[in-house]
C-alpha positions, 0 to 999 in steps of 0.5 A, a space after each residue: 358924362 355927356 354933355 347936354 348940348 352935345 346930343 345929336 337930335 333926333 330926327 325931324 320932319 325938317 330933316 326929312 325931304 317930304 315924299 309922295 309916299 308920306 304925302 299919302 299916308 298923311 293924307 289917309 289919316 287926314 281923311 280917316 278924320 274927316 269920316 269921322 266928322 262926317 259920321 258926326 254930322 250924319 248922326 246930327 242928321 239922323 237925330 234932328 229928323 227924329 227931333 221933329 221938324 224945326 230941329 230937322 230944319 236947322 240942321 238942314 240949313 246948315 248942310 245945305 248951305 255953301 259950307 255945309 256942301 263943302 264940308 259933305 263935299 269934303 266927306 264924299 272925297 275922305 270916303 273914296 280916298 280912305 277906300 281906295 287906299 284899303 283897296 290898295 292896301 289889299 293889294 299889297 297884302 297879296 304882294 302886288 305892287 309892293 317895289 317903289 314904282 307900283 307903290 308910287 303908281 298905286 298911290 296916282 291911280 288911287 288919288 285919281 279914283 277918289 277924285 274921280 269918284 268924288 266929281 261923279 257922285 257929286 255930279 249925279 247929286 246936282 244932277 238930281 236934285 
């Protein structure tokens, strides 16, 4: 009979050294919530602008406040990583990119657009507006 104290452990983030790659993968699934906290707003939205005019206003504030930029801030850069990532994700599914290099490689050029991306939209936002 095994004894309790004994039995290795399984293994845990702590025994993992953290790698790029996970840093990726948890980051896709961080901002996968993030799309849908934004789509949660963006439906808030849609809903006050039917409610009528004092609801529409509140709403309004709030987005047009420093933490409603932040969190629309937010929401643009989850939308262009979350879709840079399918487009890498794409890729690999035809075999491009799939040694440890290119995955690393995609992973910079990916993060890059998505930031980049995020900077212009927000740029042509301020812009205009």
């Amino acid at each position: 009979m095994a004894q309790v104290g004994k039995r290795p452990l399984s293994p845990h983030l702590s025994v993992y050294r953290l790698y790029f790659t996970m840093v990726m993968s948890g980051l896709h699934r961080i901002t996968g919530l993030g799309l849908v906290f934004g789509v949660l707003l963006l439906a808030w939205w849609l809903l006050a602008a039917a409610a009528g005019p004092d609801h529409f206003a509140v709403v309004q504030g709030l987005l047009g406040s420093w933490f409603g930029k932040l969190c629309l801030f937010g929401w643009t850069f989850s939308l262009f990583y979350h879709m840079s990532n399918g487009v890498r994700h794409m890729l690999w599914d035809m075999g491009v990119a799939m040694d440890i290099e290119g995955i690393k490689t995609g992973g910079v050029v990916m993060a890059a657009v998505a930031g980049t991306l995020t900077i212009a939209t927000w740029a042509i936002v301020i812009a205009v507006g």
